[in-house]
C-alpha positions as a Python dict, from the first residue, in 0.01 Angstrom:
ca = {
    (1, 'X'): (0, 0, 0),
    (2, 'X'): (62, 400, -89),
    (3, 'X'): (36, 510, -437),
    (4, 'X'): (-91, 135, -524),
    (5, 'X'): (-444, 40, -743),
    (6, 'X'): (-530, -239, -571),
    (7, 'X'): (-811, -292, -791),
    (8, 'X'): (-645, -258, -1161),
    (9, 'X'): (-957, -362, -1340),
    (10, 'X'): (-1253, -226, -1150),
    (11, 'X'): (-1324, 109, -1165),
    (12, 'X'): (-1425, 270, -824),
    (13, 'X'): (-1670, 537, -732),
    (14, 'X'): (-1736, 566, -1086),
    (15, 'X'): (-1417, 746, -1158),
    (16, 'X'): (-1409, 619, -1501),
    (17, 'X'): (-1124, 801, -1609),
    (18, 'X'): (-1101, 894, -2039),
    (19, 'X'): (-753, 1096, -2050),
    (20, 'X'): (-673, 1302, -2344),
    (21, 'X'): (-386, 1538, -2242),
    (22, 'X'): (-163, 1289, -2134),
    (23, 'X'): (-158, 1121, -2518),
    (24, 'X'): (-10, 1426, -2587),
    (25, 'X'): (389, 1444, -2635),
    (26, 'X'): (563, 1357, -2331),
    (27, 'X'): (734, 1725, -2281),
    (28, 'X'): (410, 1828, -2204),
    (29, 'X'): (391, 1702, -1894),
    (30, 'X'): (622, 1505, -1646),
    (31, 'X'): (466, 1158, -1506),
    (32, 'X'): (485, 1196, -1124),
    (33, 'X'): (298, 989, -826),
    (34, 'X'): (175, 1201, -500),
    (35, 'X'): (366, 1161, -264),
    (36, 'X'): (192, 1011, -16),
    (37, 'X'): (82, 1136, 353),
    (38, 'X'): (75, 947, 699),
    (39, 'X'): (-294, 960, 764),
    (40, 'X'): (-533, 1102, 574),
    (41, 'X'): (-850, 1165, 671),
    (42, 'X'): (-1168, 1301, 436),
    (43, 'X'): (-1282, 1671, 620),
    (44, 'X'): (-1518, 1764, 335),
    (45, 'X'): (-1662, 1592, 22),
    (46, 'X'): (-1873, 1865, -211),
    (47, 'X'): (-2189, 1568, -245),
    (48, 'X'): (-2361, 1787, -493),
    (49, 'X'): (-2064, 1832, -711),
    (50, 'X'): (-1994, 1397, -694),
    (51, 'X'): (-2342, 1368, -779),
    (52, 'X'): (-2295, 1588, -1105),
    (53, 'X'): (-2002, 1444, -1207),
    (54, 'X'): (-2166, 1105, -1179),
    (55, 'X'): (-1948, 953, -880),
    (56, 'X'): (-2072, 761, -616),
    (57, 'X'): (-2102, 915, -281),
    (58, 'X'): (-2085, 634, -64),
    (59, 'X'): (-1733, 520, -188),
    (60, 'X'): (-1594, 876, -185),
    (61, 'X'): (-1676, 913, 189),
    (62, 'X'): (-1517, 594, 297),
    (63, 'X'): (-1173, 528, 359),
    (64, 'X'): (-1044, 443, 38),
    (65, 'X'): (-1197, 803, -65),
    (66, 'X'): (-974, 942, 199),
    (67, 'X'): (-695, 740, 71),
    (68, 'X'): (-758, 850, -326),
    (69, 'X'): (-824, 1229, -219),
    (70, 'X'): (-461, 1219, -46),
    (71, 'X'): (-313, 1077, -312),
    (72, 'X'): (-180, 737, -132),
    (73, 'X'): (-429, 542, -372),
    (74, 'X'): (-432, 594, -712),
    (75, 'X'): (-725, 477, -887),
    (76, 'X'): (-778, 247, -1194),
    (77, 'X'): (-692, 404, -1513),
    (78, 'X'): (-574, 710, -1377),
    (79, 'X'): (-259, 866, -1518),
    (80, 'X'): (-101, 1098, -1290),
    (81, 'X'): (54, 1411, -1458),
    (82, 'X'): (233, 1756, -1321),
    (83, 'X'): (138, 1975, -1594),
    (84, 'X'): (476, 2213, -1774),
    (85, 'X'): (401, 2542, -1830),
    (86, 'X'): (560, 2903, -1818),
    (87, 'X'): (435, 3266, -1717),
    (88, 'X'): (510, 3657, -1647),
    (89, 'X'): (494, 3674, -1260),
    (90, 'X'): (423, 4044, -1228),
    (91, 'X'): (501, 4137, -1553),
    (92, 'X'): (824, 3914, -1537),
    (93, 'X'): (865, 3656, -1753),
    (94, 'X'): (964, 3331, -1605),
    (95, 'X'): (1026, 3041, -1910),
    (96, 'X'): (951, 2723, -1680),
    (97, 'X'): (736, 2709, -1392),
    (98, 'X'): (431, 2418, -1422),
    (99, 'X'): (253, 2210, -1146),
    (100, 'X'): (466, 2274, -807),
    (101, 'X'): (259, 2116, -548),
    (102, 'X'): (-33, 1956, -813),
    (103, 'X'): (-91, 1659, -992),
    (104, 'X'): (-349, 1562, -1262),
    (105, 'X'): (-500, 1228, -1183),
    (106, 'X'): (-672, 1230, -1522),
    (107, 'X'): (-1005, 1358, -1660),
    (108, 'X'): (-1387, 1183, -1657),
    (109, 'X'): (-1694, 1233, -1850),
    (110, 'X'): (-1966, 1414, -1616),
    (111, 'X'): (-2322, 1331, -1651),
    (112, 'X'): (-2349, 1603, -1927),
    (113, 'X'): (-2124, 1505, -2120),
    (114, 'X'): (-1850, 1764, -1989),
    (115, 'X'): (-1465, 1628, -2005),
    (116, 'X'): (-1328, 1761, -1688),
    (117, 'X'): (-1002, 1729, -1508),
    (118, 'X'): (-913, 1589, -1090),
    (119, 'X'): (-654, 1768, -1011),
    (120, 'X'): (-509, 1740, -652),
    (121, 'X'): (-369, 2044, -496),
    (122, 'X'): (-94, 1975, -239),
    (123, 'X'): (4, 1676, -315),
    (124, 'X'): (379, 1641, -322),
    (125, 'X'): (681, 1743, -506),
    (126, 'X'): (731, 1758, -901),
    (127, 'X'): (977, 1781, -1086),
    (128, 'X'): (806, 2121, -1144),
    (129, 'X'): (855, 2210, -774),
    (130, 'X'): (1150, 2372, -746),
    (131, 'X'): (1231, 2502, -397),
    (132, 'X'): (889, 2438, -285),
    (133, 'X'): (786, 2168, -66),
    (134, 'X'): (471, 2090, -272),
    (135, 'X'): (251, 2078, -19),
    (136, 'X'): (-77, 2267, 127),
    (137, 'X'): (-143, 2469, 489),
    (138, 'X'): (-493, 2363, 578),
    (139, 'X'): (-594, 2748, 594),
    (140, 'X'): (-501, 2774, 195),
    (141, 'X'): (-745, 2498, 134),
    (142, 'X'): (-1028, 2587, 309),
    (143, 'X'): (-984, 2983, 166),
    (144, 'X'): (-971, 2801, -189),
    (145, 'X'): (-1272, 2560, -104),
    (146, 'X'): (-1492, 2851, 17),
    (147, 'X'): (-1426, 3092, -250),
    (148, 'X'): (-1444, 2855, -568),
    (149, 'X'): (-1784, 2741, -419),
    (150, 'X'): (-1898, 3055, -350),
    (151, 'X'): (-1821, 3212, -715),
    (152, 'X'): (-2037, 2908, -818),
    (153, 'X'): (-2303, 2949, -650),
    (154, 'X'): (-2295, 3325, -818),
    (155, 'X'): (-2275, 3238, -1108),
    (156, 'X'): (-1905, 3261, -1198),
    (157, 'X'): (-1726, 3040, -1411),
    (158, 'X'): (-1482, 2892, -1167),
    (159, 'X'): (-1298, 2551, -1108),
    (160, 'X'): (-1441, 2378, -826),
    (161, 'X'): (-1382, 2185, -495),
    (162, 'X'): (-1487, 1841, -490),
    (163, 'X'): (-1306, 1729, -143),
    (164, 'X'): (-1018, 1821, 77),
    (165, 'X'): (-854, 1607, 342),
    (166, 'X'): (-555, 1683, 621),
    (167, 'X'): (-301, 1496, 570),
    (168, 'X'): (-165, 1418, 964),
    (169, 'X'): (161, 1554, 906),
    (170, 'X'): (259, 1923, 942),
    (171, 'X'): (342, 2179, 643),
    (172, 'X'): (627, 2477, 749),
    (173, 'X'): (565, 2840, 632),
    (174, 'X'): (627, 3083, 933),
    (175, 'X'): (520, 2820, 1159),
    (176, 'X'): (445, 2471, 1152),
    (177, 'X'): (70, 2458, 1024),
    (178, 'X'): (-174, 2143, 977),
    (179, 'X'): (-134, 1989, 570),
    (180, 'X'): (-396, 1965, 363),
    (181, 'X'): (-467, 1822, 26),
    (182, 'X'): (-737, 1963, -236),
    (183, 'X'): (-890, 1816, -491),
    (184, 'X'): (-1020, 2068, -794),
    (185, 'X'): (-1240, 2003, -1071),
    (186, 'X'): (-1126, 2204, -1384),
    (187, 'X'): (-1239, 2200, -1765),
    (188, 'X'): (-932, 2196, -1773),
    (189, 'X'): (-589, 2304, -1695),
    (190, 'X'): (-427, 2495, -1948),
    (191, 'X'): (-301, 2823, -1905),
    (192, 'X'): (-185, 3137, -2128),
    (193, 'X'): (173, 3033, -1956),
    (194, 'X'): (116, 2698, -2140),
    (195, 'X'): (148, 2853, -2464),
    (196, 'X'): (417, 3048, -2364),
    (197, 'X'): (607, 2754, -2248),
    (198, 'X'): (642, 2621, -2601),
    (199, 'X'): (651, 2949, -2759),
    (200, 'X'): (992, 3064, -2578),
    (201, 'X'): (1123, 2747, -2657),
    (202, 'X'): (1091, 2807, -3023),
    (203, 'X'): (834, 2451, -3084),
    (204, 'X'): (596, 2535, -3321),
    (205, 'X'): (501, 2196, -3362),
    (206, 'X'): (372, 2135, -3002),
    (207, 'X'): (264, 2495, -3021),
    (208, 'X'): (-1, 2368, -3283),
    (209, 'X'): (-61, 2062, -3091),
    (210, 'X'): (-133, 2255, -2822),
    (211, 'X'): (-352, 2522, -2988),
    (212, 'X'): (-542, 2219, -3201),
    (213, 'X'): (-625, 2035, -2884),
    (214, 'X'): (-721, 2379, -2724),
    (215, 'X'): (-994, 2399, -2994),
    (216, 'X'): (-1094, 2056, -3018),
    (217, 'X'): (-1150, 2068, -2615),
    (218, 'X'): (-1290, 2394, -2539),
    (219, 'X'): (-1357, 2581, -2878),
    (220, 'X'): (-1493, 2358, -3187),
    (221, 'X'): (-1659, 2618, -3384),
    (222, 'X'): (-1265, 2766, -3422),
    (223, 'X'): (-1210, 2457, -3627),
    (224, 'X'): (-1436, 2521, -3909),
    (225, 'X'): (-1279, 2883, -3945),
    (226, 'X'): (-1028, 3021, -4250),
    (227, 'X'): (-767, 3037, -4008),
    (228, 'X'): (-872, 2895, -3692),
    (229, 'X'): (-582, 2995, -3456),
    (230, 'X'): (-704, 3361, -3501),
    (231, 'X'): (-1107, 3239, -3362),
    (232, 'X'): (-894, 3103, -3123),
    (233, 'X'): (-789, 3437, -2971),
    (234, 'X'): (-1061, 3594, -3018),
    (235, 'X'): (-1260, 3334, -2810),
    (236, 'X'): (-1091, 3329, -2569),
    (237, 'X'): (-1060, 3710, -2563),
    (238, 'X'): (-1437, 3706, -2499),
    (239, 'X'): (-1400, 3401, -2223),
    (240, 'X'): (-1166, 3615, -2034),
    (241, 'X'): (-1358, 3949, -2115),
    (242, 'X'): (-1674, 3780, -1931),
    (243, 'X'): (-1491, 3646, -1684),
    (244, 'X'): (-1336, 3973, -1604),
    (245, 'X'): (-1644, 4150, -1587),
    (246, 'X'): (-1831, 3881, -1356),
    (247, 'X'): (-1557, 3971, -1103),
    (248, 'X'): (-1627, 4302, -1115),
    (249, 'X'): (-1985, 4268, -1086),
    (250, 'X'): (-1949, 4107, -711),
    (251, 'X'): (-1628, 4306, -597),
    (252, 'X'): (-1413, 3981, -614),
    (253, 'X'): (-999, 4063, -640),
    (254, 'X'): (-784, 3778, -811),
    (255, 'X'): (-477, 3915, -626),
    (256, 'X'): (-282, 3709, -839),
    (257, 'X'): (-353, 3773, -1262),
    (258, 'X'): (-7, 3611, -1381),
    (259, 'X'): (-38, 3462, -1701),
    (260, 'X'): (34, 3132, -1543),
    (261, 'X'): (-328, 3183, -1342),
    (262, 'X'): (-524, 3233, -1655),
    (263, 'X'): (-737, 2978, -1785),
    (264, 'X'): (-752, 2930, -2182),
    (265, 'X'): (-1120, 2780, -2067),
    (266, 'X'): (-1233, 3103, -1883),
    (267, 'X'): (-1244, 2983, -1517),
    (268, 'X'): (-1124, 3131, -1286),
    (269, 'X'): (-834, 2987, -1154),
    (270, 'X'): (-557, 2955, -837),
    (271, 'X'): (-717, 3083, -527),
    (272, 'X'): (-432, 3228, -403),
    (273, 'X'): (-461, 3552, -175),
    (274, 'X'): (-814, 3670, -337),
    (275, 'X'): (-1059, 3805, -148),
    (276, 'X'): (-1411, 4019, -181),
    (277, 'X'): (-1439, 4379, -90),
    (278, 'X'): (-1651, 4516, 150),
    (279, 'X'): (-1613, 4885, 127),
    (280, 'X'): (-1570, 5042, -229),
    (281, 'X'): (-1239, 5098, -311),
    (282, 'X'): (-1154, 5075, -643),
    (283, 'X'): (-756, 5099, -557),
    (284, 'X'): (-782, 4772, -345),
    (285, 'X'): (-516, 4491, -275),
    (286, 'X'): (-520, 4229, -65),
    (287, 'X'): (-238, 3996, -162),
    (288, 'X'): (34, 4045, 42),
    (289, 'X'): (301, 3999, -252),
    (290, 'X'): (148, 4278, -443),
    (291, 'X'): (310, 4576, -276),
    (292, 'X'): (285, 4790, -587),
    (293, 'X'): (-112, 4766, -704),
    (294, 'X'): (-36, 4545, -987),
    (295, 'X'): (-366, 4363, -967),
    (296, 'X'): (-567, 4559, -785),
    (297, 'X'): (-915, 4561, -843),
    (298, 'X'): (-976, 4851, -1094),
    (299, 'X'): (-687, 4693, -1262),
    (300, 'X'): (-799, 4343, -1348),
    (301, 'X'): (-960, 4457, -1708),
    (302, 'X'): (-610, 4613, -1803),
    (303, 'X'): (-413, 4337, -1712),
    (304, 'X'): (-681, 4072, -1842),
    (305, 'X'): (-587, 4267, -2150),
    (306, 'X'): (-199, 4246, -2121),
    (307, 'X'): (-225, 3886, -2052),
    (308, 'X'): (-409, 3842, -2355),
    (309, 'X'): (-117, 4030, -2548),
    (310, 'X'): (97, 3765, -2387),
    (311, 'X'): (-140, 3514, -2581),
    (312, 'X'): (-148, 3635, -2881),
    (313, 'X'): (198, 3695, -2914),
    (314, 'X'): (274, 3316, -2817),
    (315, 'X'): (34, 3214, -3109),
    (316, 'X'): (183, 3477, -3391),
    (317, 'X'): (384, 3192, -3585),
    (318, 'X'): (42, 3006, -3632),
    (319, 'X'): (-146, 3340, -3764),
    (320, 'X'): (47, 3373, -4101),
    (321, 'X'): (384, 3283, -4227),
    (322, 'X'): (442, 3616, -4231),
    (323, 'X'): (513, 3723, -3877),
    (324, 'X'): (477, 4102, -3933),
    (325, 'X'): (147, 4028, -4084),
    (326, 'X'): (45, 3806, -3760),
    (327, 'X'): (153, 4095, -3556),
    (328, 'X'): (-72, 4310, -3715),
    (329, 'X'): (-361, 4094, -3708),
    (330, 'X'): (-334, 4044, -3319),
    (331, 'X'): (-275, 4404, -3216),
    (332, 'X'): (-627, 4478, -3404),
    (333, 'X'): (-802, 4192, -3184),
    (334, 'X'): (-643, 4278, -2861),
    (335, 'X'): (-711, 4673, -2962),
    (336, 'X'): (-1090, 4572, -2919),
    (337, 'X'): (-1109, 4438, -2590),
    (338, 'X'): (-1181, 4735, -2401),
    (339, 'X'): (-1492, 4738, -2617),
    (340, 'X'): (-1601, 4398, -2594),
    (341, 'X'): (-1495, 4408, -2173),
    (342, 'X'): (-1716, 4736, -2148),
    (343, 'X'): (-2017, 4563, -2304),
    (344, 'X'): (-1992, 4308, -2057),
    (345, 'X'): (-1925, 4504, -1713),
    (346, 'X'): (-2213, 4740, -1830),
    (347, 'X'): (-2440, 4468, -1904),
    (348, 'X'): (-2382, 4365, -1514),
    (349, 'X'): (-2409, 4692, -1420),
    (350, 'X'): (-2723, 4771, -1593),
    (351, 'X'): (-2892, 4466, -1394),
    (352, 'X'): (-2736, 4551, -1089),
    (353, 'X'): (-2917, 4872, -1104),
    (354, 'X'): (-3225, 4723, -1230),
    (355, 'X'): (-3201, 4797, -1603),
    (356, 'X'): (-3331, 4636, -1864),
    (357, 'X'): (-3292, 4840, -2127),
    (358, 'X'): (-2977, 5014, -2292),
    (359, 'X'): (-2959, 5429, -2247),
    (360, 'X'): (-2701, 5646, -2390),
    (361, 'X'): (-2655, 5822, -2020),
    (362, 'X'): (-2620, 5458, -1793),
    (363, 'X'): (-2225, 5425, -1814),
    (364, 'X'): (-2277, 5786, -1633),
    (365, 'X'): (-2537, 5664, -1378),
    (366, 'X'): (-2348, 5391, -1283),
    (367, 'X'): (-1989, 5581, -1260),
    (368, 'X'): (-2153, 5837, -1034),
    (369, 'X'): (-2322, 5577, -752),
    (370, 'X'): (-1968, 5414, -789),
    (371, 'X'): (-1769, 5776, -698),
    (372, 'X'): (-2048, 5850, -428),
    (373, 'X'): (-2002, 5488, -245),
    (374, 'X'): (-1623, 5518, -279),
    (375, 'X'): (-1633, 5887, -108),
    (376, 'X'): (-1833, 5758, 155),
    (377, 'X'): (-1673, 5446, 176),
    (378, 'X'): (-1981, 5235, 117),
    (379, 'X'): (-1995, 4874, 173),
    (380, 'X'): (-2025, 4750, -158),
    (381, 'X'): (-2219, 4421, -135),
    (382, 'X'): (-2481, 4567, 65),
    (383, 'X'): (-2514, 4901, -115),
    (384, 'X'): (-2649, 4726, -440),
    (385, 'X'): (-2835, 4470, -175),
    (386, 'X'): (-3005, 4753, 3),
    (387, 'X'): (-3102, 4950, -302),
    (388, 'X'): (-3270, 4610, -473),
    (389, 'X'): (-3519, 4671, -197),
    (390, 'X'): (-3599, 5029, -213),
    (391, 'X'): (-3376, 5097, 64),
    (392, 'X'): (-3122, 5427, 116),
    (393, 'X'): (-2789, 5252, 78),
    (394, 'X'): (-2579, 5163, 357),
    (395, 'X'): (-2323, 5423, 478),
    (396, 'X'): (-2479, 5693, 326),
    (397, 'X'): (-2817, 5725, 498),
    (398, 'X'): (-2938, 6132, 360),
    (399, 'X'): (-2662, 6142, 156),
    (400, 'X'): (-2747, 6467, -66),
    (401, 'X'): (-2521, 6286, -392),
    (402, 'X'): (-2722, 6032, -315),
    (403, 'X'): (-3085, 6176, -303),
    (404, 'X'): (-2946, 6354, -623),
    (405, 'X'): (-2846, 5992, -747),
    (406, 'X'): (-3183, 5859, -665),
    (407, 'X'): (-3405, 6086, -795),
    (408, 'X'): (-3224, 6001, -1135),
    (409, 'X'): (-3188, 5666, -1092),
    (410, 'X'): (-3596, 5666, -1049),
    (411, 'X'): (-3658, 5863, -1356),
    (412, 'X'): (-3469, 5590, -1550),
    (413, 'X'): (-3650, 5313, -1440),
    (414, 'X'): (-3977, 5455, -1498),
    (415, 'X'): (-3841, 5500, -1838),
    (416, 'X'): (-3836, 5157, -1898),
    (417, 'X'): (-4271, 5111, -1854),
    (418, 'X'): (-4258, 4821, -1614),
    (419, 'X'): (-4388, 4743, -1319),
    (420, 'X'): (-4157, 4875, -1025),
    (421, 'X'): (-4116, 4489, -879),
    (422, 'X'): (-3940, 4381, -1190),
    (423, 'X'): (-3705, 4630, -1133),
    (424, 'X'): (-3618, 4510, -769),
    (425, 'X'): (-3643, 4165, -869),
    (426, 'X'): (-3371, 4162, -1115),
    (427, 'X'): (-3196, 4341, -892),
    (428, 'X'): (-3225, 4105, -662),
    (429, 'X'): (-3125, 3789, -880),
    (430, 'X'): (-2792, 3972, -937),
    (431, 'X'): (-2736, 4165, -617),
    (432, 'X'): (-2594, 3899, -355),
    (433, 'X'): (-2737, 3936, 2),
    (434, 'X'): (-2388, 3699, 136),
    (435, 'X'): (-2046, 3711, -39),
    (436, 'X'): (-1783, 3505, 150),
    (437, 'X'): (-1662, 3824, 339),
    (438, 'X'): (-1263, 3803, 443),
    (439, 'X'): (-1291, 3839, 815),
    (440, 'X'): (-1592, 3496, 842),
    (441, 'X'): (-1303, 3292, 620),
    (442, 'X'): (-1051, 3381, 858),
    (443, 'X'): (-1240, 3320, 1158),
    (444, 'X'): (-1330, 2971, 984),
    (445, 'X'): (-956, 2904, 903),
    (446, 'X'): (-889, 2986, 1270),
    (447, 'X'): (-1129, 2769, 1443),
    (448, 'X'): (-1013, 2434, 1194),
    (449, 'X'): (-675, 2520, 1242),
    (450, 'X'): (-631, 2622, 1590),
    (451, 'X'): (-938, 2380, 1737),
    (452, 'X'): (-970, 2120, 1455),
    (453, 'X'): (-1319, 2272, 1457),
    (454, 'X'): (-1498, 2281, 1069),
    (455, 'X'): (-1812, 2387, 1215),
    (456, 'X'): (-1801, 2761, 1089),
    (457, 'X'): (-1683, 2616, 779),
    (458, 'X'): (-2004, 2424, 724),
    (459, 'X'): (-2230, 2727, 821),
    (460, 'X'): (-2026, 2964, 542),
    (461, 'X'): (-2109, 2677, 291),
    (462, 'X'): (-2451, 2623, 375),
    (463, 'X'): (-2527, 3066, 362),
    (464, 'X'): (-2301, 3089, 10),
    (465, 'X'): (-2496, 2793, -180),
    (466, 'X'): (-2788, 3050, -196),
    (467, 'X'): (-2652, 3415, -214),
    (468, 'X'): (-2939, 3547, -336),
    (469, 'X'): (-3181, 3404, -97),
    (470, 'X'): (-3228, 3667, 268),
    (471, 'X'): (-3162, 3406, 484),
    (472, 'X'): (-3251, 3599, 776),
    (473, 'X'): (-3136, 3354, 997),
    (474, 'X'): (-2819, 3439, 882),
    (475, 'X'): (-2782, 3825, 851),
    (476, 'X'): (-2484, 3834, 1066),
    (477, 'X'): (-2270, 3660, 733),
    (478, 'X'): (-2400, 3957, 575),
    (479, 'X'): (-2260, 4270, 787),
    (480, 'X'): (-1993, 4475, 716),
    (481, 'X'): (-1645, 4339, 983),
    (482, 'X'): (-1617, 4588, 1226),
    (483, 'X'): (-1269, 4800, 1258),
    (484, 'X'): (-1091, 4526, 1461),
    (485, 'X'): (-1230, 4290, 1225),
    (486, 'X'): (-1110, 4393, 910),
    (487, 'X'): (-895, 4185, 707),
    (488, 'X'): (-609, 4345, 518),
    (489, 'X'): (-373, 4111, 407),
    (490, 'X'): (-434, 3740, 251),
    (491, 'X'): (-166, 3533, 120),
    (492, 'X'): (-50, 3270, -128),
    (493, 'X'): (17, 3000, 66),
    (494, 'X'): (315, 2886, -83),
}
């Protein structure tokens, strides 16, 4: 029977669940079932990721796996939650928004001792839902699925896919489209809009709650500090500063940097209409709701920044009794982001370029092979690829900025006394050969949706687990989309 645990006392596929946030006060969250879907069936189970988390394979691929990854079965001991929370929507503020169309079924142990949450993503309405229908297109999912493992497998702090399934029944956006359900593994779910939930609402008492079991969960050194809720900002101004940076490093555009899609943790979060750039453009938006540039790419430090005002300012009545006094203690720790962001992105940079050393002049080198690949309109994936290996960069074969470029990148290596191959080696480790490119999602999205066909879907997965590796048998993954190719538009999926 839907929504039933058959088995109340035995635990299956190891899903031995240990919730935490749902011992928290009751207005945190609202208790809510899945609602549940006519036939489910499992498309895609992330093995590797079940294996880590200590779940058994077997019983995830069967049936009842299908059933629990739909939501129809609900597992023993889980606790099914839609999570409250508030957020500035493009600089708007909005005071309630919180899990539309996902539910927390509760949060496990993995085999490193890691508390993580299983969220599923499309599972219903909440009372958090408002107009929305709570549910997923099957193109959303497998966009979301692609992209979270893919920022993995570079090395990006990221929530993760563990399985998606189709639900049999049709979702209705502009057309009627083929529902899907994913499940996401977080370290958790909490948000900067989480905080400002209870801060417009005047609770300073789940305010601390919240900010104690922030620290408790995610940052314990905070807890041994003079005043705690201040290490608290500034950790996770550094989270979100790394984060930030990591982005930039591969080209990858959030599209969607509400407050409400950043993670206290320093995942990255919500999959909406992101994508990866292919040429250089440091002015470029692909979310289709963004008509003004908001969160374009070269904006994602400033606004990482703003959001972080939005966090601090949610925590000033736990700073100092003295409000003024809080204020003034924030605006000094947001002042110095830019500073600790820079280190960061220039760190990246450096290595991208083969450095291992700090020089006064590398924030110039860098800046100018940025301006000559954006003149020239450079891919930028393969650019840094292509140089790892010696090579003149793509798109701007006898380039005389380049040559010019080259001649000083050369004398700065060789200022470094190393052999040449640790140059290109590093380079290499940091340098993706595959990124998942816009135009092979969409022609994966098109072949499940239109022909029920996952088969490009498996390739992309299979190239992305190793972006650093050639993979020769796979260069096409790697080119640039031709002109009729070119993706410029992705959207939420709401």
């Amino acid at each position: 029977m839907p929504n039933q645990d058959l088995n109340k006392n035995k635990i299956f596929a190891g899903l031995n669940f240990d919730n935490s946030y749902a011992k928290l006060p009751n207005h945190f969250y609202a208790k809510t079932l899945p609602t549940p879907v006519k036939n489910p069936s499992l498309i895609k189970l992330n093995e590797s990721l079940a294996k880590e988390l200590g779940l058994n394979v077997k019983a995830l691929k069967s049936d009842k796996g299908a059933e629990l990854f739909s939501g129809n079965f609900i597992a023993a001991g889980s606790q099914p939650i839609a999570l409250a929370y508030a957020g500035h929507q493009f600089g708007n503020f909005v005071p309630q928004l919180g899990d539309g169309r996902a539910i927390l079924l509760g949060e496990i142990i993995d085999k490193k001792g890691r508390r993580v949450d299983i969220q599923l993503k499309g599972s219903g309405q909440t009372p958090f839902s408002r107009r929305g229908d709570g549910r997923a297109a099957l193109g959303h999912v497998i966009r979301e699925y692609i992209i979270s493992e893919a920022m993995n497998a570079l090395d990006i702090r990221t929530t993760r896919s563990l399985a998606f399934v189709t639900t049999g029944e049709p979702v209705f956006r502009d057309t009627a489209l083929p529902g899907a359900i994913i499940t996401r593994i977080a370290s958790s779910h909490i948000r900067v809009g989480t905080f400002e939930y209870f801060a417009a609402r005047g609770d300073l008492e789940a305010l601390g709650i919240l900010s104690d079991y922030v620290i408790s969960r995610h940052y314990q050194s905070c807890a041994g500090e003079n005043n705690p809720y201040i290490s608290l900002l500034k950790e996770v101004m550094d989270a979100q500063a790394k984060l930030i940076a990591s982005w930039m490093s591969v080209g990858f555009i959030h599209g969607v940097m509400n407050t409400d899609n950043t993670s206290i943790s320093g995942e990255t979060i919500d999959y909406g209409p992101c994508a990866f750039m292919d040429e250089y453009n440091p002015a470029q938006v692909f979310s289709s709701i963004d008509r003004q540039g908001r969160y374009a790419y070269m904006n994602q430090p400033y606004i990482a920044m703003w959001n972080l005002a939005r966090f601090a300012q949610a925590l000033l009545p736990l700073f100092d009794k003295d409000i003024e006094e809080s204020a003034e203690m924030a605006e000094e720790i947001i002042a110095g982001f830019p500073k600790v962001y820079e280190s960061y992105w220039l760190n990246g940079m450096r290595k991208k370029i083969g450095l291992f050393t700090e020089g006064e002049e590398d924030i110039a080198l860098i800046n100018e092979l940025l301006n000559i690949m954006h003149k020239n309109h450079s891919d930028f994936t393969n650019t840094f690829r292509q140089l790892s290996y010696k090579k003149v960069a793509v798109g701007i074969p006898g380039n005389p900025e380049l040559q010019e470029w080259h001649v000083k990148w050369q004398k700065r290596l060789i200022e470094e006394n190393r052999k040449p191959e640790d140059h290109y080696k590093l380079m290499r480790s940091v340098n993706p050969a595959f990124i998942p490119r816009n135009h092979r999602i969409e022609a994966a999205i098109k072949s499940a949706v239109e022909d029920n066909d996952f088969s490009i879907m498996e390739e992309m997965l299979t190239v992305l687990a190793k972006p650093y590796n050639d993979q020769p048998q796979f260069l096409h993954y790697s080119n640039h989309p031709n002109p009729e190719e070119i993706v410029r538009e992705t959207f939420c999926g709401t």
